[in-house]
N, C-alpha and C positions, 0 to 999 in steps of 0.2 A: 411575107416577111423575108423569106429567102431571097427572094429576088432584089429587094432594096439592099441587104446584106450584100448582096454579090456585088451590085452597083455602088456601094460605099468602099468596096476595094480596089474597087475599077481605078487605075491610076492614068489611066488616057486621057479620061477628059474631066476638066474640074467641074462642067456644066453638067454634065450626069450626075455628078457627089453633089451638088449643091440640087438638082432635083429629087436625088433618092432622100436625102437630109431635110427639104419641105413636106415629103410625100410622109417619112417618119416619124416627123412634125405632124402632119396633121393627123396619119393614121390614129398616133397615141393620145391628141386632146380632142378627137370627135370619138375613140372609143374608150377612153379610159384607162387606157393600156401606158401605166404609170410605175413607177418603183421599182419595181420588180422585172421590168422590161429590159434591165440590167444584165440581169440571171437569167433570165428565160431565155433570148439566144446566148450563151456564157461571150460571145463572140465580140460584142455591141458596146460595152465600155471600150473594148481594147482598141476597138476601130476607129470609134469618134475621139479616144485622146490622141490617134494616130495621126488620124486628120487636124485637129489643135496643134500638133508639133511640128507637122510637116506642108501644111496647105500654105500657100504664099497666097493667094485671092482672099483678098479681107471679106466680098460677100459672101464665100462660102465659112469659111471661119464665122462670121456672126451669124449662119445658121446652123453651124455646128453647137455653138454656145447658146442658140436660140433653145435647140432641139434639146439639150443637155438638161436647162431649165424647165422644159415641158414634163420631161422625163421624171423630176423629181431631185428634190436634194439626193446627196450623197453622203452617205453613212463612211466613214475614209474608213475605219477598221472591216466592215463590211464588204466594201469596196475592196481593200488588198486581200481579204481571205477570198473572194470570187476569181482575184487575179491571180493567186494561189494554186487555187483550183485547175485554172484552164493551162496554168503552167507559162504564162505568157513572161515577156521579160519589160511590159510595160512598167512605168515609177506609178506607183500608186501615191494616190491625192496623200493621203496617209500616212505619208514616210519620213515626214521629219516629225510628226508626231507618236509613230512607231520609236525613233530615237530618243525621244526624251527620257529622261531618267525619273517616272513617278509613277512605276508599276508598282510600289508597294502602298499607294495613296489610294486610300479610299474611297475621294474622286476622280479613280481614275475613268477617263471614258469605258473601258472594257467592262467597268465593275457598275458603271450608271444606263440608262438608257437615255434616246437622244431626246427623250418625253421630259426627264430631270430638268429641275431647273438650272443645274450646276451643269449640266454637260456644256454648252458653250461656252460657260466664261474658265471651264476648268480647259478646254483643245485653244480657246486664247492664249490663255496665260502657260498652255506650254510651249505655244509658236512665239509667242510675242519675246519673252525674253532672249531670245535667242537670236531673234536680229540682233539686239540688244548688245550680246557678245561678240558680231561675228563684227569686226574694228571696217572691214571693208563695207559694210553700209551703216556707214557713219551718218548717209547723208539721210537717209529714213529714222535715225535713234530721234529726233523731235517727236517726230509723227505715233513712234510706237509711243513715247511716254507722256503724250498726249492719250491716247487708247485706253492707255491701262490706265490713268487716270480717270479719266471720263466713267469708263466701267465700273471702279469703286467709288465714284462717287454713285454714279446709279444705283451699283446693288447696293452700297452704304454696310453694315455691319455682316450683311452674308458675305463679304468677300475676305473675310480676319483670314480665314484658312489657308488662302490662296499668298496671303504677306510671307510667310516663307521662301515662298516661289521668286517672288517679286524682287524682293528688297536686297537682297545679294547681286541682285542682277543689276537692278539701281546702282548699287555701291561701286561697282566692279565699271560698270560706264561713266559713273562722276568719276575715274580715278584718272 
């Protein structure tokens, strides 16, 4: 594992990172070595989001992204306290919902786990709005209030809780 480590910093050549990033790839879906593969070298998130920021070769980028998915979803709270941890100064997936304002909400992600059925539509509905706000992508406000629509129609009456969130944000963009 060391070794592929090292070859994923290797910034010589991009055909080494894109072979360390298959070998990665396949080491962890022929042994299992999933989730937790994160934490276990603390090193390995900070690298492959290193490489997603900075790789200009789109086939190693889609084996970056490939390897990312093998690896396992990502927990974003989870995620920034690991980055926390190693002290690094990468942006954790997690930071614009770190920002949101709904630590004292009972669904908040910190307070549910990702098993809840409410953890998804509760880390939507704190990103969604928020394009919502921000006037310079104006040209995505269809598409979010498309989302959140679709979404309450799906969940239908489990999503009342979430109208608070929403409906301000609504108003504030019809304006």
């Amino acid at each position: 594992m060391q070794l592929i480590m090292d070859t994923l910093k290797d910034l010589s050549s991009s055909g080494k990172r894109e072979a360390a990033l298959k070998a990665l790839g396949q080491l962890c879906s022929n042994t299992g070595y999933v989730v937790d593969s994160y934490f276990d070298p603390p090193a390995l998130l900070p690298i492959i989001t290193s490489i997603l920021r900075t790789e200009t070769y789109s086939h190693v980028l889609r084996e970056a992204l490939r390897v990312l998915g093998i690896l396992g979803a990502l927990d974003p709270y989870r995620n920034n306290s690991a980055i926390d941890q190693i002290g690094g100064s990468t942006i954790g997936i997690g930071t614009l919902l770190d920002s949101a304002p709904i630590l004292t909400d009972p669904l908040h992600p910190d307070q549910i786990g990702s098993s809840n059925e409410y953890y998804y539509p509760t880390i939507t509905f704190s990103a969604l709005p928020s394009i919502l706000r921000d006037s310079s992508l104006s040209h995505h406000h269809a598409a979010v209030v498309q989302a959140i629509i679709f979404i309450f129609w799906s969940f239908r009456l489990k999503c009342v809780g979430f109208l608070p969130k929403v409906i301000p944000t609504y108003l504030h963009a019809m304006r």
